[in-house]
N, C-alpha and C positions, 0 to 999 in steps of 0.2 A: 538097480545097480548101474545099468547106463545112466540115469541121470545124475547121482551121487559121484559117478565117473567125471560126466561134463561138469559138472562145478568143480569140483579138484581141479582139473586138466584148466579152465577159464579163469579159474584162481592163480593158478603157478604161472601161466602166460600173461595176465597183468600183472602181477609181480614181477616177473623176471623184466617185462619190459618198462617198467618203470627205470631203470638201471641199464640195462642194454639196449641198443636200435632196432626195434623189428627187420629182420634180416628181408623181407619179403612180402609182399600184398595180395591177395586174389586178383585183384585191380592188374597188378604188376606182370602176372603172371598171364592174364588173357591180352595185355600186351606183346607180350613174349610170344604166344603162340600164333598170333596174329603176325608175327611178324615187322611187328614194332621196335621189338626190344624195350630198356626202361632203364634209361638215364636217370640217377640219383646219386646225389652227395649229401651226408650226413653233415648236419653246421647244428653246434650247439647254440641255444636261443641267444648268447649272449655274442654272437655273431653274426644275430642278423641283426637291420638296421631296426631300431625299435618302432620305425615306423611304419614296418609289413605286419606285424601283428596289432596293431592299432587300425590300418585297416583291416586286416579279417574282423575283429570287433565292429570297426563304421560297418562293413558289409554285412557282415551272418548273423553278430550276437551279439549285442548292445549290455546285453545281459551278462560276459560271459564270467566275471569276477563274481557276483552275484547268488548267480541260481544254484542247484544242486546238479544242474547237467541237463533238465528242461526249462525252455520258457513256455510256460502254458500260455502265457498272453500271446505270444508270438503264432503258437498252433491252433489258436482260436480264430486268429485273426486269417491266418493264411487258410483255415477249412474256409471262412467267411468268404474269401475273396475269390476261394475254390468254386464254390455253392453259387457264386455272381457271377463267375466265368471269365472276373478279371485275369490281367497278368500278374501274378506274383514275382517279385523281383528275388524275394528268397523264399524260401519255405519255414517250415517250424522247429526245421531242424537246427539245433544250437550246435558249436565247434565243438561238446564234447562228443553227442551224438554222432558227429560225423566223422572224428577220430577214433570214437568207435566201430562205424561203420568199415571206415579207411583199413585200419590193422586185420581185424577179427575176422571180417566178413567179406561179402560182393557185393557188387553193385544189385540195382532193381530193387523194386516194390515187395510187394505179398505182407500181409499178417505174418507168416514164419518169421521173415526177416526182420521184420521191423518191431517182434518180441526179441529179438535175439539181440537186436541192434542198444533195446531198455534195458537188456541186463547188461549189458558188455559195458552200457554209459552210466550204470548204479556203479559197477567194480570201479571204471577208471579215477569216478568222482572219489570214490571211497578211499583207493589206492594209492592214488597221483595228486602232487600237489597240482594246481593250476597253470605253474610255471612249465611243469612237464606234458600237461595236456596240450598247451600254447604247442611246443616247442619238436614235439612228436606229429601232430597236424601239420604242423611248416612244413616238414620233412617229408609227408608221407604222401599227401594231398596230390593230386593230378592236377599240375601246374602246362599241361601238352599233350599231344600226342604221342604216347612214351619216353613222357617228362614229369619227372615226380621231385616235390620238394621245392621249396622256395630260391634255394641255392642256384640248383638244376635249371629251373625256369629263369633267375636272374642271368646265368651267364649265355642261354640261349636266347633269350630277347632282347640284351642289352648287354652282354659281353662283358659283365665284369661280377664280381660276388653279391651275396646278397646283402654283404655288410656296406659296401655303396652304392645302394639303392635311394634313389633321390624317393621323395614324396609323392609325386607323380606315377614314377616304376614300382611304386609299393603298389598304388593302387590299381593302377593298370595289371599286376599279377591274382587282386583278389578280386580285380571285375570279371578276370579268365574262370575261376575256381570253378562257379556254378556251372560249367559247360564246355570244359578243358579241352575238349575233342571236336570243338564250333569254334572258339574264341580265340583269338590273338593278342600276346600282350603287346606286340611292336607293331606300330602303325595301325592302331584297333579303328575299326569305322563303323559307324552308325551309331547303333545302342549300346555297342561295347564302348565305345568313347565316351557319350553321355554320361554312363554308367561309373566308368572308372574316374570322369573329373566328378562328378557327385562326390565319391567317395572319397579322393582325394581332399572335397571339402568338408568333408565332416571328423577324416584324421582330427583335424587342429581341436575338433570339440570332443576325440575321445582323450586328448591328453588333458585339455583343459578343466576336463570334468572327473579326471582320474578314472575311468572307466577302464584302465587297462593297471590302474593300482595293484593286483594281483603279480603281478609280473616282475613288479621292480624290484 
């Protein structure tokens, strides 16, 4: 019965929020109690500028129009580089994974979670067009330190919406993503700099290549 439960209950909450804004995050909330609080503003996709989620694509998921919600290549590769003790610059987790993560669940590791995290990314692929997985991740994501959403993060780094977001403040927001509570989008230095003009160069090859074709 409890499990037949949680699948109803995990059913009606991707549903529902395929349509409605998740009101609230685990993320959001141990903000809160920390005494962060959690600044967020909901902007529908077609207000941000198209080229913050063209970087999340250059940065997380090259894959993300693509796959069904895993890139097995990308988790092979990052266990590989795990096993060598390299740095990985992302992991294997794809934007819907992490959108799943972001809504459903909390942060950290474990087996539990990261069964919990495959089903929550089966429903949302199954559920949600691409355009609302994009567009729900923008919004949800920890963009600061009690700074959630691309919007949020655009007008506290750069003072203005995320609909005039040059190329450069795109990227600079998805070189922060990986480490929100370390990283800076304004005046980033070292590897966060490297990192975000990287990606800033590879924008131009996810439009060129249509790799963000899902969205349009």
């Amino acid at each position: 019965m409890l499990l037949l439960g949680f699948i109803g209950l995990s059913l009606l909450m991707v549903t529902v929020y395929r349509f409605v804004p998740p009101p609230v995050t685990w993320t959001m909330v141990g903000d809160i109690l920390a005494g962060h609080g959690a600044t967020k503003r909901w902007v529908p996709l077609d207000r941000i500028d198209p080229d913050m989620p063209r970087a999340a694509i250059a940065a997380e998921d090259s894959s993300f129009c693509t796959h069904g919600g895993f890139d097995y290549d990308s988790i092979a590769a990052a266990m590989y580089r795990n096993a060598k003790g390299g740095k990985v610059l992302r992991g294997g987790s794809t934007i819907s994974q992490q959108t799943a993560k972001n809504v459903f669940l909390w942060q950290g590791g474990g087996f539990f979670r990261k069964g919990l995290e495959a089903w929550f990314t089966v429903l949302i692929e199954l559920i949600w067009p691409k355009k609302r997985i994009m567009e729900v991740y923008l919004n949800v994501a920890e963009t600061g330190i009690g700074t959630y959403g691309v919007e949020a993060g655009s007008q506290r780094y750069f003072k203005h919406g995320a609909a005039n977001m040059t190329r450069a403040e795109a990227a600079r927001i998805a070189a922060v993503l990986p480490l929100p509570k370390k990283r800076a989008g304004v005046a980033p230095r070292g590897f966060t700099r490297r990192y975000g003009n990287s990606i800033a160069a590879r924008v131009g090859v996810v439009q060129r290549e249509g790799l963000d074709a899902c969205l349009r």
